[in-house]
N, CA, C and O atoms as a DFTB+ gen file, in Angstrom:
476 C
 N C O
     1  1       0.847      -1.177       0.000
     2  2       0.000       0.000       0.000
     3  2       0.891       1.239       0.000
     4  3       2.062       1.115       0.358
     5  1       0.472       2.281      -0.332
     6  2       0.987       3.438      -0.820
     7  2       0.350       4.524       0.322
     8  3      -0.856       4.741       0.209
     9  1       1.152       5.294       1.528
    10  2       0.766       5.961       2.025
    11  2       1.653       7.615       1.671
    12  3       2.872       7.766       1.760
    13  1       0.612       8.733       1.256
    14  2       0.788       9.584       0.823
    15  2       0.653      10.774       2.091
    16  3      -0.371      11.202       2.622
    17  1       1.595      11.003       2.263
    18  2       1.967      12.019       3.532
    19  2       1.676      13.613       3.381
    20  3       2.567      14.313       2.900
    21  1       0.422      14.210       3.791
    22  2       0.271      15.246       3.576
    23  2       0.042      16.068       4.654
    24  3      -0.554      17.139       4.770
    25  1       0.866      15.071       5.724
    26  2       0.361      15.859       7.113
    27  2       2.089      17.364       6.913
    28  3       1.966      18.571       7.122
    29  1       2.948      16.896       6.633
    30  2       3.749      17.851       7.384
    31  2       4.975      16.820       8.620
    32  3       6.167      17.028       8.847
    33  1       4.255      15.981       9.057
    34  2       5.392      15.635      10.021
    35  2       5.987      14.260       9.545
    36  3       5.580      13.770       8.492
    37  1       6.698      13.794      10.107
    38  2       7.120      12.452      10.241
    39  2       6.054      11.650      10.274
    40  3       5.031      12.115      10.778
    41  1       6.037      10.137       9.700
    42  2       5.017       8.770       9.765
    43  2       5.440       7.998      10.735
    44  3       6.559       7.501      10.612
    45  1       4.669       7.724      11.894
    46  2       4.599       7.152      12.696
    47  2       4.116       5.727      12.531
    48  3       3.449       5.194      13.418
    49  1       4.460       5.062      11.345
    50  2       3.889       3.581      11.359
    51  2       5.255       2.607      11.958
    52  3       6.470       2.658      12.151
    53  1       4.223       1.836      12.062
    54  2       5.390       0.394      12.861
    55  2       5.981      -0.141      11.635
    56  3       5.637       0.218      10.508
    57  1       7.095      -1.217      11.954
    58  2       7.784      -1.636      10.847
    59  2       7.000      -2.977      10.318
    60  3       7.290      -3.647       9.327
    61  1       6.130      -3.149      11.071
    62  2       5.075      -4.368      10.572
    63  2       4.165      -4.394       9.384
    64  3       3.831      -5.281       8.598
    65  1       3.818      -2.876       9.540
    66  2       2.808      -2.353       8.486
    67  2       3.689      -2.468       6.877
    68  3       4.798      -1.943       6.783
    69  1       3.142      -3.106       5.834
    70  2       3.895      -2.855       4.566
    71  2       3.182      -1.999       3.796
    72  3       2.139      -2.165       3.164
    73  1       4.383      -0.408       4.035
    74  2       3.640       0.491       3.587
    75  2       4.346       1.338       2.627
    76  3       5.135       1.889       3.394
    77  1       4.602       1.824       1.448
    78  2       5.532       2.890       1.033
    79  2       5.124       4.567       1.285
    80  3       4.097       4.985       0.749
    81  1       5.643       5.137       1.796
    82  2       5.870       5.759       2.202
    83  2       6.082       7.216       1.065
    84  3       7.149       7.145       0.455
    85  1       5.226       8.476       0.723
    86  2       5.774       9.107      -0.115
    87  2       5.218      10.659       0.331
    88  3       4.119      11.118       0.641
    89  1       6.494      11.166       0.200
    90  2       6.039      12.605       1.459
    91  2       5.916      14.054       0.597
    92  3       6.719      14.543      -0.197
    93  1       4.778      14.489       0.994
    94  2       4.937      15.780       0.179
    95  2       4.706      16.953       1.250
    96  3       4.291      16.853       2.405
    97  1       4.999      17.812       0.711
    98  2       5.922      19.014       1.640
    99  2       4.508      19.971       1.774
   100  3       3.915      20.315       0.751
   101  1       4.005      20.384       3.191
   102  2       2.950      20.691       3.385
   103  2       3.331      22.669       3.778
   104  3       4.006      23.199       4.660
   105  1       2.323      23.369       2.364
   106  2       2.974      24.395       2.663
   107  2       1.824      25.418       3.877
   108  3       0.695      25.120       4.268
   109  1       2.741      26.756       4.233
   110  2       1.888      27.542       4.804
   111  2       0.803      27.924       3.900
   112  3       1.028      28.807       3.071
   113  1      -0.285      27.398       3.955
   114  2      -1.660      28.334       3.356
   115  2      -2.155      29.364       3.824
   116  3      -2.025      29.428       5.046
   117  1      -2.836      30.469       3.219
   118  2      -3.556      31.536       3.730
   119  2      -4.911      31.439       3.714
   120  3      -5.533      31.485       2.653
   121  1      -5.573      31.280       5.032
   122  2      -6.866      30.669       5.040
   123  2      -8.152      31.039       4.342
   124  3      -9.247      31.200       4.881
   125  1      -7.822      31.163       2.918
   126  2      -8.836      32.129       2.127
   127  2      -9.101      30.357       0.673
   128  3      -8.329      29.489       0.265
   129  1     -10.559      30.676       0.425
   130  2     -10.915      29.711      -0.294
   131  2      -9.885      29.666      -1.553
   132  3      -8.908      28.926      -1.441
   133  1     -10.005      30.195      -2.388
   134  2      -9.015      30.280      -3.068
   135  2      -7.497      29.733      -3.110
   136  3      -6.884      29.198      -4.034
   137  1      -7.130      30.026      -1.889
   138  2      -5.649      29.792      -1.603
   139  2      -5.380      28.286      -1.038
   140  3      -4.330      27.655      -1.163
   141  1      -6.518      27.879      -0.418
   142  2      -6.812      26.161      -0.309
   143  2      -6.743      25.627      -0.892
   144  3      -5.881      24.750      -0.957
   145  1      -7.928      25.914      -1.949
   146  2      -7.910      24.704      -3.444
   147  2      -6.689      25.117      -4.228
   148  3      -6.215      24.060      -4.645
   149  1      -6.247      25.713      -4.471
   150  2      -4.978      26.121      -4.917
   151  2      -3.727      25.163      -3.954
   152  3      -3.080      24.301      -4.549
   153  1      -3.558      25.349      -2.888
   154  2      -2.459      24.724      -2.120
   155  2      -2.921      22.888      -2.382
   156  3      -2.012      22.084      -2.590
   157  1      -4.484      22.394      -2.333
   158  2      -4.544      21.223      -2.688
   159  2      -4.466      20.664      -3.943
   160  3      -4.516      19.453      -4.158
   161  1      -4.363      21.395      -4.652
   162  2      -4.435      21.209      -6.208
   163  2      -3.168      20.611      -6.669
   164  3      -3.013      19.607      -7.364
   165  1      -2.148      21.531      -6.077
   166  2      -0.317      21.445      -6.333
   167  2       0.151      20.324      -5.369
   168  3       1.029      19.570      -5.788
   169  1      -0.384      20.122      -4.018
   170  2      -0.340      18.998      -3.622
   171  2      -0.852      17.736      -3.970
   172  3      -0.410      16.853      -3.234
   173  1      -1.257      17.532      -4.421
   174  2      -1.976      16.471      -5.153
   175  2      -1.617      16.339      -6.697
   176  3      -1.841      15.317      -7.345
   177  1      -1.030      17.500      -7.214
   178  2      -0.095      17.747      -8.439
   179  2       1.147      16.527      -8.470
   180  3       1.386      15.592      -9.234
   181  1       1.836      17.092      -7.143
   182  2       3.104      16.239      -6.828
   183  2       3.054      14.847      -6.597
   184  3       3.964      14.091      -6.940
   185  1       1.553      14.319      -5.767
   186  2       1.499      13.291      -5.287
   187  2       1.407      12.412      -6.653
   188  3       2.243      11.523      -6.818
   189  1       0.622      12.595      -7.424
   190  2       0.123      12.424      -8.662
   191  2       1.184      12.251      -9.916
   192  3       0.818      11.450     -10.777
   193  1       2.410      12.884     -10.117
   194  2       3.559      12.444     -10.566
   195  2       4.332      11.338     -10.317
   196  3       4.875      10.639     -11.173
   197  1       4.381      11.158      -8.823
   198  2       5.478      10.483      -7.767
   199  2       4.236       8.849      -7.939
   200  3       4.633       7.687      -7.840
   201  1       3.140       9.167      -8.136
   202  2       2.126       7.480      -7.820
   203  2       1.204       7.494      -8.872
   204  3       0.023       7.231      -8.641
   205  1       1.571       7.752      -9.934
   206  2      -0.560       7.857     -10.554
   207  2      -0.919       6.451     -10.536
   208  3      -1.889       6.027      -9.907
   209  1      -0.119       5.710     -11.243
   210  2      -0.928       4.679     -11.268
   211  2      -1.294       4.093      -9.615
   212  3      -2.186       3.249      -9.536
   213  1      -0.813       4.409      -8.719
   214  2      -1.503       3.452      -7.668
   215  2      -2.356       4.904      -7.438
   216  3      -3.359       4.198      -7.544
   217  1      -2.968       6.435      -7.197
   218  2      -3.622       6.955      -7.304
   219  2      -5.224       6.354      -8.199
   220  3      -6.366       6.173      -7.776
   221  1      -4.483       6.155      -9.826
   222  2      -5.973       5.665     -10.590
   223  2      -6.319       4.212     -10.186
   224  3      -7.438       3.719     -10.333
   225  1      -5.400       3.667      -9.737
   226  2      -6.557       2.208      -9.309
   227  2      -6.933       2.510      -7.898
   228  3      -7.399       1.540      -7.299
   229  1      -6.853       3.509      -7.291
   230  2      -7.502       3.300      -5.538
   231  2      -6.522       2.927      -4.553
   232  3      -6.896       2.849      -3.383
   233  1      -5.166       2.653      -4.887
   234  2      -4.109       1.885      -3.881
   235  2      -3.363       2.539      -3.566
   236  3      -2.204       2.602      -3.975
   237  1      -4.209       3.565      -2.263
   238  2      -3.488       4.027      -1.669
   239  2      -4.024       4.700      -0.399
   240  3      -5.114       4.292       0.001
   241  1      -3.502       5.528       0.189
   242  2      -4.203       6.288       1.610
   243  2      -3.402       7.388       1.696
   244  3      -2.266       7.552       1.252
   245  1      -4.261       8.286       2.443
   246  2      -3.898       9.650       2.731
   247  2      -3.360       9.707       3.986
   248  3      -4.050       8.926       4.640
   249  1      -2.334      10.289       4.866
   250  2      -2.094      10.576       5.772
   251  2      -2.829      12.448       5.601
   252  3      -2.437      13.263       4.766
   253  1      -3.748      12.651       6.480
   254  2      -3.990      14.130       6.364
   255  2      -3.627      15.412       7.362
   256  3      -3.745      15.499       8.584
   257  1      -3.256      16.146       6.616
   258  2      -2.623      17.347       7.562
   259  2      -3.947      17.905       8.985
   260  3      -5.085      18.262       8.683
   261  1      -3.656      17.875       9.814
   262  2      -4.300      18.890      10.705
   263  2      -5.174      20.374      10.854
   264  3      -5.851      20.981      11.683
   265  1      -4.806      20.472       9.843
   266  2      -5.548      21.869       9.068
   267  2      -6.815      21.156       8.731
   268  3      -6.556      20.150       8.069
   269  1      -7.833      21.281       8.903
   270  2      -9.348      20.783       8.370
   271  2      -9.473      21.415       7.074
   272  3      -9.383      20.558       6.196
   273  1      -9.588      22.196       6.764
   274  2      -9.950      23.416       5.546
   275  2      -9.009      22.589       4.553
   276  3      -9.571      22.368       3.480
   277  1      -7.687      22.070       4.654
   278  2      -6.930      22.046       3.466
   279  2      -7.134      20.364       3.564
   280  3      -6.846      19.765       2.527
   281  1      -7.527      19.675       4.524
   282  2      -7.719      17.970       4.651
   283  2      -8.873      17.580       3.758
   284  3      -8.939      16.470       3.231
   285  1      -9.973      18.727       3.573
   286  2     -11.395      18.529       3.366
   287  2     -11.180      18.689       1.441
   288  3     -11.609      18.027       0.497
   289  1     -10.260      19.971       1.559
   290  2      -9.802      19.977       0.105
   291  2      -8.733      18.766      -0.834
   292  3      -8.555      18.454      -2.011
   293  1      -8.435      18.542      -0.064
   294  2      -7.490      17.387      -0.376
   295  2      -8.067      16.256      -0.951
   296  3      -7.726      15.627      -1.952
   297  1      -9.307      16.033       0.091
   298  2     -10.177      14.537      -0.157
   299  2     -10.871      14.673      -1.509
   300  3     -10.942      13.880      -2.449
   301  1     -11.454      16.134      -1.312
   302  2     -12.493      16.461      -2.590
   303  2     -11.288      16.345      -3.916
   304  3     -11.177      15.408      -4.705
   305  1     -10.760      17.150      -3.880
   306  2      -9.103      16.262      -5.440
   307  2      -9.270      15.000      -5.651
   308  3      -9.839      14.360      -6.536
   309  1      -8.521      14.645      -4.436
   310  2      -8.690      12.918      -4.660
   311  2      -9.781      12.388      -5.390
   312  3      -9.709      11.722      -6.423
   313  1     -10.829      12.746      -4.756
   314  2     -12.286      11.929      -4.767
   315  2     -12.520      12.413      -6.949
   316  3     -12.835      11.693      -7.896
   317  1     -12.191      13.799      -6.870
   318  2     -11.922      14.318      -8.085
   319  2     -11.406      13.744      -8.918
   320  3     -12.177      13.672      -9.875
   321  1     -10.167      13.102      -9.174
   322  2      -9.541      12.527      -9.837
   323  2      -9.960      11.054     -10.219
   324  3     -10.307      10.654     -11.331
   325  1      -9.856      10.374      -9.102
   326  2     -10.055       9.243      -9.205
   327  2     -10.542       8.676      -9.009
   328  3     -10.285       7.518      -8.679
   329  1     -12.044       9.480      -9.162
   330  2     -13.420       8.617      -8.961
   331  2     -14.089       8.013      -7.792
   332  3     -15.206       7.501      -7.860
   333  1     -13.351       8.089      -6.677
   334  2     -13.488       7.496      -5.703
   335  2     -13.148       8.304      -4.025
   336  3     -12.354       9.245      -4.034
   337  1     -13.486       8.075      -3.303
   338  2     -13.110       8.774      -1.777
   339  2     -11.882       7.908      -1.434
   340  3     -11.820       6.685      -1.562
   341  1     -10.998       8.657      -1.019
   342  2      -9.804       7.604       0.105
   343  2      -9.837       7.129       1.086
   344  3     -10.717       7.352       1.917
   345  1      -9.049       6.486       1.213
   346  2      -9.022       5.643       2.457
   347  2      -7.637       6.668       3.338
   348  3      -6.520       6.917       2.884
   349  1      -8.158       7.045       4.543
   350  2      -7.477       8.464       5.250
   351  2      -6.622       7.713       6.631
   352  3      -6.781       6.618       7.172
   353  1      -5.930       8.531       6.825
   354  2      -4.987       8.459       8.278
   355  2      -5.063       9.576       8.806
   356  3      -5.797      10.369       8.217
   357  1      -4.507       9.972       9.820
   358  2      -4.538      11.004      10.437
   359  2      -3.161      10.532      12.288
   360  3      -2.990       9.422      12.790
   361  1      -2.850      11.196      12.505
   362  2      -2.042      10.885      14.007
   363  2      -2.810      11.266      15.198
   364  3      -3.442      12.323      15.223
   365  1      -2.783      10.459      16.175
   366  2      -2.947      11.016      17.528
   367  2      -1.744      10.591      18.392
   368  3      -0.725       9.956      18.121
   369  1      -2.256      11.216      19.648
   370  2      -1.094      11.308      20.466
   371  2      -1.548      10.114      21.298
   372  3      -2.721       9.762      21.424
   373  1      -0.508       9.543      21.842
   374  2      -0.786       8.326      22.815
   375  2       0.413       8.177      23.774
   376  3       1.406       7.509      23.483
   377  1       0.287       8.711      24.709
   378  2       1.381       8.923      26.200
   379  2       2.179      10.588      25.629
   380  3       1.727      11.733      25.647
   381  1       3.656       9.974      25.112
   382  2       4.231      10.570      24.875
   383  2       4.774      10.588      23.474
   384  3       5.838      11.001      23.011
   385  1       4.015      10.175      23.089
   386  2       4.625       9.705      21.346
   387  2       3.032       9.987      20.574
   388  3       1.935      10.304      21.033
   389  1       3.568       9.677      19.102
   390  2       2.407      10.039      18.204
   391  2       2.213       8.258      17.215
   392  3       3.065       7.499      16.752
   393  1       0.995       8.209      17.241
   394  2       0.598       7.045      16.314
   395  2      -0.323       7.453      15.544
   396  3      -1.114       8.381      15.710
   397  1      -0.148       6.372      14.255
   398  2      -0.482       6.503      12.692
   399  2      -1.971       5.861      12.902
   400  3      -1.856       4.672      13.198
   401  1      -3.437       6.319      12.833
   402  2      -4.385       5.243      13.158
   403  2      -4.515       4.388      11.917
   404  3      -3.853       4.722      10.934
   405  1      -5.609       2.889      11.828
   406  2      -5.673       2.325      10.831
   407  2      -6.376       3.708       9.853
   408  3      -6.715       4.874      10.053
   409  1      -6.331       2.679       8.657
   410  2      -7.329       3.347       7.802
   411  2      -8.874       3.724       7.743
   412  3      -9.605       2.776       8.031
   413  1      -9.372       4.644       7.501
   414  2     -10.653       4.331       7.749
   415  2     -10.697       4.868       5.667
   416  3      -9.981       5.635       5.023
   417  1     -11.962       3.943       5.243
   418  2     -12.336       4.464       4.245
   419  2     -13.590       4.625       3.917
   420  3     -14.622       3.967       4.049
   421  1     -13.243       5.810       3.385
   422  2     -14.089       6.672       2.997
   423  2     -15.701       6.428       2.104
   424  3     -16.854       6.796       2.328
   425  1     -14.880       5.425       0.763
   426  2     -15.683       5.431       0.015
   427  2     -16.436       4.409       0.334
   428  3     -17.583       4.405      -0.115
   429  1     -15.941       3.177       1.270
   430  2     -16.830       1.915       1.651
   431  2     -17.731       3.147       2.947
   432  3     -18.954       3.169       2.807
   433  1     -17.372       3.718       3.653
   434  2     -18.793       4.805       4.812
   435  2     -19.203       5.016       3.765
   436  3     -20.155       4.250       3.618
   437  1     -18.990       5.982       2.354
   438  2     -20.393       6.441       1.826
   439  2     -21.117       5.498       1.437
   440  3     -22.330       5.686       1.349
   441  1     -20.572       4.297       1.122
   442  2     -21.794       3.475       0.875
   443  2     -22.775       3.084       1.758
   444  3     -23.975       3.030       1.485
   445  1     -22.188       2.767       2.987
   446  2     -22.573       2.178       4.090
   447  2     -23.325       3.007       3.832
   448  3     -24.268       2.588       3.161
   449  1     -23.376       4.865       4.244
   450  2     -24.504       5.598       4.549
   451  2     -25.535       5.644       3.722
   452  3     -26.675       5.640       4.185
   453  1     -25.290       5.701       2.262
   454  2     -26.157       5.419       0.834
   455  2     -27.486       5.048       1.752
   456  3     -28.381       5.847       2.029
   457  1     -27.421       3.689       2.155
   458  2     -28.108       2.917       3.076
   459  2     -28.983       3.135       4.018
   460  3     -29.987       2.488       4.317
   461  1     -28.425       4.339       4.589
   462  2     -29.535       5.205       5.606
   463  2     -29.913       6.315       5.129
   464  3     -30.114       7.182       5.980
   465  1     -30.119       6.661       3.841
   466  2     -30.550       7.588       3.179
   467  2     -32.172       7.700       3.755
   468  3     -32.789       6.693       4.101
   469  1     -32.652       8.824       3.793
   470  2     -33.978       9.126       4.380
   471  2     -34.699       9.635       3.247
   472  3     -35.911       9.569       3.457
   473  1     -34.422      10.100       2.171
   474  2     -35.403      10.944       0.790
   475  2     -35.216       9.644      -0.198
   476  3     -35.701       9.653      -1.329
């Protein structure tokens, strides 16, 4: 699996996990709409050089930056491109150290929710 690093920090996965690893450089944004989709666009530019093909078949996951505004833009690209929602990471803290959580994906919840559709 192909994990695409858009947090900014170091990957906190164990050496158990078989994962490649591919880091893109998370810049200062200016919190204006514009300047988001713009900062996710070029990020996802780079990622997209460095992996397409595991991008166009789905094989891969997002590690996402902490910034909500530019995480939310990120997904919508993705989901943009390649037809599909990702499967996301994100870090929390646990004692004194930081861990990588599993994956959660995205596009298997929207289906799930499809399901509890009310209209």
């Amino acid at each position: 699996m192909i994990l695409i690093n858009f947090s900014g920090h170091p990957v906190p996965i164990r050496g158990a996990e078989k994962v490649s690893i591919v880091e893109i450089d998370l810049p200062v944004v200016s919190p204006t709409t514009g300047a988001i989709l713009t900062a996710a666009r070029r990020m996802f530019d780079e990622a997209e050089e460095r992996v397409a093909e595991a991008i166009a078949r789905g094989e891969y996951q997002m590690l996402l930056p902490g910034y909500a505004p530019l995480a939310a833009a990120l997904i919508t690209e993705s989901a943009g491109r390649s037809g599909r929602l990702p499967a996301v990471r994100w870090t929390i803290r646990r004692g004194n150290k930081y861990v990588c959580t599993p994956p959660l994906n995205l596009q298997a919840a929207r289906t799930a929710a499809r399901g509890r559709r009310k209209v």
